[in-house]
N, C-alpha and C positions, 0 to 999 in steps of 0.2 A: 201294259198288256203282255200276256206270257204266250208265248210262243214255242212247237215243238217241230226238229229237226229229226227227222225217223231215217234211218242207216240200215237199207234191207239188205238180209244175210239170212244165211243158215247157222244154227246154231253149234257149237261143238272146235275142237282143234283141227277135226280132220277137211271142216270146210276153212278156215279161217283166211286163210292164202288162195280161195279158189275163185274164178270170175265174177261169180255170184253174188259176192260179199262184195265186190267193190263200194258199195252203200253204207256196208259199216267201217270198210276199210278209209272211207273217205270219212265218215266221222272221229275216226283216230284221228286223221291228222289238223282235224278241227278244232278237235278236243287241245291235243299239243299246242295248236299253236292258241289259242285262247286261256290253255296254263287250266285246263279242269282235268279234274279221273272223273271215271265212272263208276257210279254204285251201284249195289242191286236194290233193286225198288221194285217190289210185284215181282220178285223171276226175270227181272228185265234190267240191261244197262244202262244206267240214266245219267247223264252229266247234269249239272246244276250251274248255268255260266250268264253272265251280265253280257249284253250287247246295248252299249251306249244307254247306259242306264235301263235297260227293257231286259227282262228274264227269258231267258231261251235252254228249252232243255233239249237237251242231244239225247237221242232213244235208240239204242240196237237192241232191238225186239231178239228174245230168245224164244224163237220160233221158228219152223218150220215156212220154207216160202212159201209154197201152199197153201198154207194156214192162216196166212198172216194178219186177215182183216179181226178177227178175234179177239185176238191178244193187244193187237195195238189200240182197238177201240176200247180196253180194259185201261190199260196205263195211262191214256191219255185223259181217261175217266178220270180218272185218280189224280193226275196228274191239273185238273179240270180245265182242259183244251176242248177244242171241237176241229171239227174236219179243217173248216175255213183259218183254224191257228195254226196247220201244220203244215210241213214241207219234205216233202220224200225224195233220198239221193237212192238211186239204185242202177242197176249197169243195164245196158241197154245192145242187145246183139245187130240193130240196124244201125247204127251208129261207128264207127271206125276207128279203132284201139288208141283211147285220150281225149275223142271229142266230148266235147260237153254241151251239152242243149236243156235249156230251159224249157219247161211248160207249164200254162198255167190251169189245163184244165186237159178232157181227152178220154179216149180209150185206153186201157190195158197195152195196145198193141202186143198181145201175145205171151206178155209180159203176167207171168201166173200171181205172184207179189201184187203187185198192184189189182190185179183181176178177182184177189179176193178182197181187197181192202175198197175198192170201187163197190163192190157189191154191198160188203159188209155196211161200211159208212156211208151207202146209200146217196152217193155223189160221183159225176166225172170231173168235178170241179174241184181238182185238188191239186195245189202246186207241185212241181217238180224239178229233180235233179238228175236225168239221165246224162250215164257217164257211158263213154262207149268200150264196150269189148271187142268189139267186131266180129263176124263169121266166119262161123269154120270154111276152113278152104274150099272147101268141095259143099257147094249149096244143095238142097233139094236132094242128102242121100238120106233122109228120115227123122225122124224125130230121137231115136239115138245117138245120131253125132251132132244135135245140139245139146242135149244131154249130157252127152260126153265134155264137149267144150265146154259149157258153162261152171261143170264141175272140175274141170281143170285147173291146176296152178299156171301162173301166168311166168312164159320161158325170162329167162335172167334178161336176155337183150330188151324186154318187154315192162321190165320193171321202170326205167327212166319215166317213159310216159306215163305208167302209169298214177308213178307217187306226182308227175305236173298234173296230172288229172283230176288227180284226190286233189291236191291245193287249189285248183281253178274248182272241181265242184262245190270244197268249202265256201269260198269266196263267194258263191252265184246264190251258195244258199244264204247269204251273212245278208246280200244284197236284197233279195226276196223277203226277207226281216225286215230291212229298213222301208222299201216299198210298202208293204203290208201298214206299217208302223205310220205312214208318212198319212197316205190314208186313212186313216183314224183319228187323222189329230183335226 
């Protein structure tokens, strides 16, 4: 049974480094250490990787976060997954810069990524990879300096946890496989 791991991000160089992507950024290093590249498939990055004999594809949608339930419910068409096959790593602003928290079902929480894809795929029942970025310092000055921070690059001091973050998000989503998998049998 094939299985998809979806890495939310914004498309382009100029986000590629910025909080937002930590979703795709975490499927990089998934991709590494599982020894796959990504191709394009549909306008979209798809790795193509074996986990313990079961097929799992790695998806960094080339999309817009706001957009995103669209596109992924197109690839994963194609790809022929459904909601219940797939697992979203994406960065999480209530969470605190490297935690990692699992979910298996849920609201948005604020979260515009997921908020469309909740909508689109007509489900809150869709597993998860939230990684945390943390909040900007000064809470409650608007919705500009989340904006702001989200579209930030992450300070060099900032980087350690981050890439332990990406390796523990992999890991949690490798796990959510094998559960999924264990289930079916």
């Amino acid at each position: 049974m094939a299985q998809g791991i979806v890495g939310l991000g914004n498309p382009g160089p100029e986000y590629r480094d910025t909080r937002h992507n930590m979703g795709a950024r975490a499927l990089d290093a998934l991709a590494k250490k599982l020894k796959v590249r990504f191709r394009r498939v549909s306008g979209h990055w798809v790795a193509h990787a074996k986990w313990r004999g079961d097929v799992v594809y790695l998806i960094k949608p080339q999309c817009f976060m706001n957009a995103m339930g669209s596109p992924v419910a197109r690839i994963t068409r194609k790809l022929q997954l459904v909601a219940g096959d797939l697992i979203f790593v994406y960065d999480d602003l209530d969470l605190p810069l490297g935690r990692v928290r699992v979910r298996l079902k849920g609201s948005a929480g604020g979260h515009n990524g997921m908020r469309s894809l909740i909508s689109t795929l007509g489900t809150d029942q869709l597993r998860r990879v939230k990684v945390g970025i943390g909040r900007p310092a000064s809470p409650g000055r608007g919705r500009e300096v989340i904006v702001d921070h989200v579209l930030s690059a992450f300070l060099p001091d900032e980087l350690p946890a981050v890439e332990a973050a990406c390796l523990e998000a992999g890991a949690q989503a490798v796990k959510l496989v094998e559960a999924h998998n264990a289930r079916h049998f």
